[in-house]
C-alpha positions as CSV (number, residue, x, y, z in Angstrom):
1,X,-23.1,42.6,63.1
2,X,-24.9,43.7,59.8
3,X,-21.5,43.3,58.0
4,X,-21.1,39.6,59.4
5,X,-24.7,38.9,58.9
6,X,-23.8,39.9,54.6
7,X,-20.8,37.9,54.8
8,X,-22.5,34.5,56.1
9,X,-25.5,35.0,53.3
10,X,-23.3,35.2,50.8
11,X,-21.2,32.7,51.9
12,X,-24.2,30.3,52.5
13,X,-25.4,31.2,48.9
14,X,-21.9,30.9,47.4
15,X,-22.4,26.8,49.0
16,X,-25.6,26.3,47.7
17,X,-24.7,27.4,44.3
18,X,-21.9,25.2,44.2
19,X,-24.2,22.3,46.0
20,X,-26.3,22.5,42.8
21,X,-23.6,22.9,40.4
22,X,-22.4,19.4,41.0
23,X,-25.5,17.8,41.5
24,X,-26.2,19.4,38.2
25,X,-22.9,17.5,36.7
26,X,-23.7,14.2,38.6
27,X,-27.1,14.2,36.6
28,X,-25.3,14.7,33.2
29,X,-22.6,11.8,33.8
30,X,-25.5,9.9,35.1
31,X,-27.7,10.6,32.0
32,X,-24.2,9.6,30.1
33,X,-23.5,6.6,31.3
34,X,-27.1,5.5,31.0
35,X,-26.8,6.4,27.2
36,X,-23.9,4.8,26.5
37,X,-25.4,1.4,28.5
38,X,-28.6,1.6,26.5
39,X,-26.7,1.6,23.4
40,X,-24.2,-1.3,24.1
41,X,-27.2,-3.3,25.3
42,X,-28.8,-2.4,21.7
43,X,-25.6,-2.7,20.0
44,X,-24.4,-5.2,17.6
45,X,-21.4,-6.5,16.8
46,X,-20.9,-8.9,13.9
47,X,-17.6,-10.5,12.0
48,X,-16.9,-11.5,8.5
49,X,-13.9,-13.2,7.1
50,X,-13.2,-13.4,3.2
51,X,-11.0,-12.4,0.5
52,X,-10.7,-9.6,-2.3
53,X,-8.5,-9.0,-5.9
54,X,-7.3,-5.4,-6.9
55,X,-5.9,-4.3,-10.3
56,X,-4.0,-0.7,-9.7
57,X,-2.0,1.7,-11.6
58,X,1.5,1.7,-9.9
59,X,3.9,4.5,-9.8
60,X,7.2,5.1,-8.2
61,X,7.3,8.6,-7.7
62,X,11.0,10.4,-7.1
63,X,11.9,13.7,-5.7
64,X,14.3,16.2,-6.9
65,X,15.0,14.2,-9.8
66,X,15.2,14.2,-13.2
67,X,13.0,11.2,-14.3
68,X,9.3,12.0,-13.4
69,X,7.0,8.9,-11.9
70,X,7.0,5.7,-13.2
71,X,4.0,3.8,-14.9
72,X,2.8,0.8,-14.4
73,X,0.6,-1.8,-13.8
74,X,-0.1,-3.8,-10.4
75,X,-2.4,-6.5,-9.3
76,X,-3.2,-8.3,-5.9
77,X,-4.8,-11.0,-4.4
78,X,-5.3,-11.2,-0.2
79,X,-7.4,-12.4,3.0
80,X,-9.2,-9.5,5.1
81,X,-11.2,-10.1,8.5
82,X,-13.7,-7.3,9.1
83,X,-15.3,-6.4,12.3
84,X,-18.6,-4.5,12.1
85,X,-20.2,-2.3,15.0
86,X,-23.7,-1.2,15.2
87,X,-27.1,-0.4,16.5
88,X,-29.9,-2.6,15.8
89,X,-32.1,-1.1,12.8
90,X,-29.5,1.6,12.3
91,X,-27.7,2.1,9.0
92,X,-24.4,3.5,10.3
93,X,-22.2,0.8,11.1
94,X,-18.5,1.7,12.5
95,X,-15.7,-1.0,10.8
96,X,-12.5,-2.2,11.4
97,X,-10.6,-4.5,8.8
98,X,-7.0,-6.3,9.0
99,X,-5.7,-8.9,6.7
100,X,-2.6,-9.7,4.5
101,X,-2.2,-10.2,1.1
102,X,0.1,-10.0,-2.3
103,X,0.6,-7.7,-4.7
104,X,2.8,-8.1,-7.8
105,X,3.2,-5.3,-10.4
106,X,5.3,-4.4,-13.3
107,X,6.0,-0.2,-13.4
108,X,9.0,1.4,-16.4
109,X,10.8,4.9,-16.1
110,X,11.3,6.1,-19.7
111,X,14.1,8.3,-21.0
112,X,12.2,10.4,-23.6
113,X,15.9,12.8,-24.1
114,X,18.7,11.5,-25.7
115,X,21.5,11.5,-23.1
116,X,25.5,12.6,-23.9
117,X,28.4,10.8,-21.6
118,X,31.6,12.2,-22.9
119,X,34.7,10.6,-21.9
120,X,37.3,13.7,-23.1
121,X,41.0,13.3,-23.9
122,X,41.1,9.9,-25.8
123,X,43.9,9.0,-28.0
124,X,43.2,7.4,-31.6
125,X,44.8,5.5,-34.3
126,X,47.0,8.6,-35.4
127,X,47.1,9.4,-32.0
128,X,45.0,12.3,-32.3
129,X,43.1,13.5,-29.3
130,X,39.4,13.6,-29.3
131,X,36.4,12.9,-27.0
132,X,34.4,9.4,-27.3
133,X,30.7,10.1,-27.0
134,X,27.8,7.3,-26.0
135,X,24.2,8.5,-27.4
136,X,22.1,6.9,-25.3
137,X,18.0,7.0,-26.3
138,X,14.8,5.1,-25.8
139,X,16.1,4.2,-22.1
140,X,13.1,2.1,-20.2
141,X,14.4,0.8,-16.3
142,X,11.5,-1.8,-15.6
143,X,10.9,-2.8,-12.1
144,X,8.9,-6.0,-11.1
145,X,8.0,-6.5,-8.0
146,X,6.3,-8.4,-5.8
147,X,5.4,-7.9,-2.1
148,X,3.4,-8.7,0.7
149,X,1.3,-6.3,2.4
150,X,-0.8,-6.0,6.0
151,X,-3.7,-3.5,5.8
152,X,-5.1,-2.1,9.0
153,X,-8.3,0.1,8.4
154,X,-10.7,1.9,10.0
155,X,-14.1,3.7,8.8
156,X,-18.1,4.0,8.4
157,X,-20.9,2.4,6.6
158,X,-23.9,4.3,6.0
159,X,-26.5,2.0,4.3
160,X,-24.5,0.9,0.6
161,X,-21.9,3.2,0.7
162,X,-18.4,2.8,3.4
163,X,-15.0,4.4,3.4
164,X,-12.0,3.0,5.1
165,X,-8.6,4.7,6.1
166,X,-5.4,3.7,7.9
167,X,-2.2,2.6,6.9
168,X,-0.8,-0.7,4.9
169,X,3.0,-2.0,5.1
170,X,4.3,-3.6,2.4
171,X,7.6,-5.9,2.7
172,X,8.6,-6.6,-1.1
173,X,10.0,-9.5,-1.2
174,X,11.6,-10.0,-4.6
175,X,12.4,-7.0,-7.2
176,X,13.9,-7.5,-10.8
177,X,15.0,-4.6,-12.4
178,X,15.5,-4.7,-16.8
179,X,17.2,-1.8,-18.2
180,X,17.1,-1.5,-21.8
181,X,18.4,1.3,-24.0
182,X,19.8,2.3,-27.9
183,X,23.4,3.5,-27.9
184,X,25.3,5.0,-30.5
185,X,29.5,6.0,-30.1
186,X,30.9,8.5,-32.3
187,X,34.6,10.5,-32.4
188,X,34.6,14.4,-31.6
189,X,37.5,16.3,-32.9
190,X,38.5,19.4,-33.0
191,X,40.8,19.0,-35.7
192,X,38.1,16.9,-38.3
193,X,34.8,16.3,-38.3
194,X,33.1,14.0,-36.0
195,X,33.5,10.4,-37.4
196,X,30.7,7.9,-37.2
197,X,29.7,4.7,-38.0
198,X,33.5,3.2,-37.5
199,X,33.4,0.2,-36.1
200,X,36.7,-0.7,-36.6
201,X,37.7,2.0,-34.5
202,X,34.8,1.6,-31.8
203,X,32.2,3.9,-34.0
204,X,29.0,2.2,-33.5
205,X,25.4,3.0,-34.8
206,X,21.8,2.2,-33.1
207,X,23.4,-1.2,-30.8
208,X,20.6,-2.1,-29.0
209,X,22.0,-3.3,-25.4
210,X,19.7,-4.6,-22.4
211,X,21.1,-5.6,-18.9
212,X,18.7,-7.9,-15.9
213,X,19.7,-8.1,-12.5
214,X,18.0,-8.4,-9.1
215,X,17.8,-5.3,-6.5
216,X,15.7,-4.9,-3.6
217,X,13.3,-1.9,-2.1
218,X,12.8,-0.7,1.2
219,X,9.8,-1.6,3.5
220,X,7.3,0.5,2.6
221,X,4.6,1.9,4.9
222,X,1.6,3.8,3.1
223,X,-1.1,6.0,4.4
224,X,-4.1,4.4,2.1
225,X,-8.0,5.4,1.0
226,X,-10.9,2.9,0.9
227,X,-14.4,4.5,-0.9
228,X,-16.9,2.0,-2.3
229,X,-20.4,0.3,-1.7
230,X,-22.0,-2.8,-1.0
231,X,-23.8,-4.7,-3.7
232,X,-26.9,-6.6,-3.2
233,X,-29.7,-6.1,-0.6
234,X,-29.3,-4.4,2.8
235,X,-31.8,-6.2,5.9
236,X,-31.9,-4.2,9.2
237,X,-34.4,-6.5,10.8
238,X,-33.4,-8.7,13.8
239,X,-35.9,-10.6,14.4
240,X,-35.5,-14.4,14.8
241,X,-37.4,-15.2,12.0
242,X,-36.1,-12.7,9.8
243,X,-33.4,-14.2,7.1
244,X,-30.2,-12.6,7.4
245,X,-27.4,-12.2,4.7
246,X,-24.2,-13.7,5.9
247,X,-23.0,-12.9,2.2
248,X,-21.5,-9.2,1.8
249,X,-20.0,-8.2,-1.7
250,X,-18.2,-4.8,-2.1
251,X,-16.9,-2.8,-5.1
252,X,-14.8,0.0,-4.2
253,X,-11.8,2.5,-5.5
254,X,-8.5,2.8,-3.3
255,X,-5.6,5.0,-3.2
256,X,-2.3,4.4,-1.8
257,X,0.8,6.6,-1.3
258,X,3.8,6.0,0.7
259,X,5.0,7.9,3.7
260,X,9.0,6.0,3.7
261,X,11.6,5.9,1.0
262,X,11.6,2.7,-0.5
263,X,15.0,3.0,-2.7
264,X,18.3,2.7,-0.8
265,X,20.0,5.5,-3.1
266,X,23.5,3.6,-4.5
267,X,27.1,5.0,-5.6
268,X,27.3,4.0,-9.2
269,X,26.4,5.7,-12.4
270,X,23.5,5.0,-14.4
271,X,26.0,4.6,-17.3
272,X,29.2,3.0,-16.3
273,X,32.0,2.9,-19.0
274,X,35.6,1.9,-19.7
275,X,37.8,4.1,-18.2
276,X,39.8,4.5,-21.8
277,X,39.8,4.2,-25.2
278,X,43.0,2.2,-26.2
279,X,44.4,1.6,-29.3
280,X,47.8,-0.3,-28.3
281,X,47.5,-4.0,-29.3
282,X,50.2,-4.5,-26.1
283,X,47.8,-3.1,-23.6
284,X,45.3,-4.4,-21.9
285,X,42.4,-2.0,-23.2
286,X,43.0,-2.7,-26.5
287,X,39.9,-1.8,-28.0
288,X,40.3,-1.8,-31.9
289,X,38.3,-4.1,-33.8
290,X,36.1,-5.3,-31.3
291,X,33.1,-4.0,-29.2
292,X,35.3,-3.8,-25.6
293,X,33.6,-0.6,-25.7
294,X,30.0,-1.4,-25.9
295,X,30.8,-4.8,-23.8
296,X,32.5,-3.0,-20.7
297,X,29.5,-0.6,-20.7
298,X,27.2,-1.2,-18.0
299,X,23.8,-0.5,-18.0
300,X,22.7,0.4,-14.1
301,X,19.2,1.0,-12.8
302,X,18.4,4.3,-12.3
303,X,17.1,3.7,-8.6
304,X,20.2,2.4,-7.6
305,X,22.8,5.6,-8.9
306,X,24.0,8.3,-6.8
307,X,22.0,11.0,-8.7
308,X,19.0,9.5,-9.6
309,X,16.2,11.3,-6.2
310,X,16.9,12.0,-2.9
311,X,13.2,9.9,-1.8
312,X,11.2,7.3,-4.0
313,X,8.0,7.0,-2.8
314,X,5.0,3.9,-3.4
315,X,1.8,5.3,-5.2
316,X,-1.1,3.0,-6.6
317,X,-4.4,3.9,-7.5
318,X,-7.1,1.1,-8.5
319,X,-10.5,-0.6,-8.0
320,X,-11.0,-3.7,-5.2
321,X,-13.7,-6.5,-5.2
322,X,-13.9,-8.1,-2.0
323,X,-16.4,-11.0,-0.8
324,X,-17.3,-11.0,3.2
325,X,-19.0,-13.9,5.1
326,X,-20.2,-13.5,7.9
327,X,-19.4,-15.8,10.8
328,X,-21.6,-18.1,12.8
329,X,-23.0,-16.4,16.5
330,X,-24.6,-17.4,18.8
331,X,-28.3,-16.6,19.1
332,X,-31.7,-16.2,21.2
333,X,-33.2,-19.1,21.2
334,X,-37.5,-19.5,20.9
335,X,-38.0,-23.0,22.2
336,X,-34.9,-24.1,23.9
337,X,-35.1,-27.5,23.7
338,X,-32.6,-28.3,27.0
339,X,-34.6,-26.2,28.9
340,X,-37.7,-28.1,27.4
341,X,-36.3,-31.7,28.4
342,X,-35.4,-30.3,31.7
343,X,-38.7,-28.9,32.5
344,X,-40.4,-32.1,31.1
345,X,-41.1,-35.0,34.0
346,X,-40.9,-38.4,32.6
347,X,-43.0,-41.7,33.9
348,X,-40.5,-44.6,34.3
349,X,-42.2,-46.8,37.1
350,X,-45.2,-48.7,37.9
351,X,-48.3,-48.1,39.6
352,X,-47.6,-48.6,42.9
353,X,-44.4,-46.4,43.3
354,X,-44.7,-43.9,41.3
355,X,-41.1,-42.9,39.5
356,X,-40.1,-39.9,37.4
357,X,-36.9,-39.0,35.2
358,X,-35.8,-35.4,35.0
């Protein structure tokens, strides 16, 4: 009996415990919930529409490659709706932007090396073997671009300063590459010296050859940075008679670096030459006395050869000047004057029956 008497304290503790264990957790959801009512009912949500310009440094930036980044130079122009959450008299503010706009920009890879293509086992005037050798130097690839992008941030403001993050996609829409380069072509022998500056046999010095054609890149999805501050005054006040700015204007720096390969990687070579150098007037490669072998040479983009990176990423770093306004809500009134007519009792009749109009 003692032993059963233990057992059923315990086990009537054991339920009390438990009893005020969850009442214990009802109070701290209720406490919650009333918290998170207060501060919606004190909340404040406000929307702004408006526009912005950016100026940038762009880069294409290639892995495993031989080239490093590109430079360059990239400007924008774009809409941008921004959503702002906060307490009343509080200077945090949580923000949420979306928008779409244009950027057009103009970046170069430079070949600061002088580059060697042999092409071995040729056959000369005399018949002679020997390799012909283009000299290529002061190689620039320049890549315009321009594109349309859809930002979608998120971030904080605390009083003047904010910061944004989230992720922008661009679609280019039209891309121009330019190749330019200086080539020179000279005989190697083992039997003579090299001979240069022939060009009656295809020896050529310091030709200066350039080559323009259209291309395309990728869609492009970046992972982008937003820090900056507002300019102007800041008023927390809420009261009706209190005037409000509905006019925000921001200065801020951003960075931008893609997550996706924008180049499709191609199968030709950045230097594409005739297959031979002929010198019988009955075949179709004749080449002497005239420039077949400078003409037939084609100047490719690096982007688009089979060894140029195995990934070609987006990067652009730059400053932003956006104007918000904020849109129209609705708000409490003081005197409402349809509550006022309606509340008002108008005399329309005469004396003897008396008539009113609500």
């Amino acid at each position: 009996m003692y032993l059963e008497r233990n057992r059923v304290q315990r086990y009537n503790k054991k339920m009390k415990n438990t009893n005020n264990s969850v009442k214990k957790h009802q109070s701290y959801w209720v406490l919650l919930i009333a918290l998170l009512i207060c501060g919606s009912v004190s909340a404040k949500v406000n929307h702004y529409v408006g526009g912005y310009a950016q100026a940038a440094e762009w880069s294409l930036i290639p892995s495993k490659s031989d080239y490093s980044g590109s430079l360059g130079v990239a400007g924008g122009l774009g809409f941008q709706y921004e959503l702002q959450y906060s307490r009343n008299y509080s200077p945090w503010r949580l923000l949420f932007d979306a928008g779409v706009g244009a950027t057009g920009g103009l970046t170069a890879y430079l070949q600061t090396s002088s580059k060697v293509v042999p092409l071995k086992n040729q056959t000369d005037l005399n018949g002679w073997l020997f390799n012909y050798v283009y000299d290529i130097r002061d190689r620039k690839d320049s890549y315009t671009n321009i594109a349309v992008h859809v930002p979608l941030m998120l971030g904080v403001q605390y009083k003047r300063i904010y910061a944004l993050a989230g992720i922008k996609v661009y679609a280019n829409i039209f891309t121009k590459t330019h190749t330019k380069a200086v080539v020179s072509t000279y005989g190697e022998y083992t039997q003579i010296d090299n001979l240069y500056h022939l060009p009656d046999v295809q020896f050529f010095d310091n030709v200066e050859l350039d080559n323009s054609v259209k291309t395309s890149l990728n869609l492009d999805l970046d992972f982008s940075m937003e820090v900056g501050a507002r300019l102007g005054t800041i008023n927390y006040a809420v009261g009706y008679d209190v005037p409000k700015r509905t006019l925000e204007y921001r200065i801020a720096g951003f960075f931008d670096i893609g997550l996706a390969d924008v180049h499709t990687k191609g199968t030709v070579q950045a230097l594409g030459v005739p297959e031979r150098y002929d010198v019988n007037p009955k075949s179709p490669n004749y080449v002497y006395k005239t420039r077949t072998m400078l003409d037939n040479m084609a100047l490719n983009d690096v982007m688009s050869t089979n060894g140029f990176a195995s990934m070609v990423r987006n990067m652009m770093v730059g400053v932003k000047f956006t104007v918000l306004f904020q849109l129209p809500e609705p708000g409490k009134c003081v005197l409402c004057r349809d509550a006022y007519k309606s509340s008002v009792r108008t005399y329309t009749g005469s004396s003897r029956g008396m008539k009113y109009e609500e």
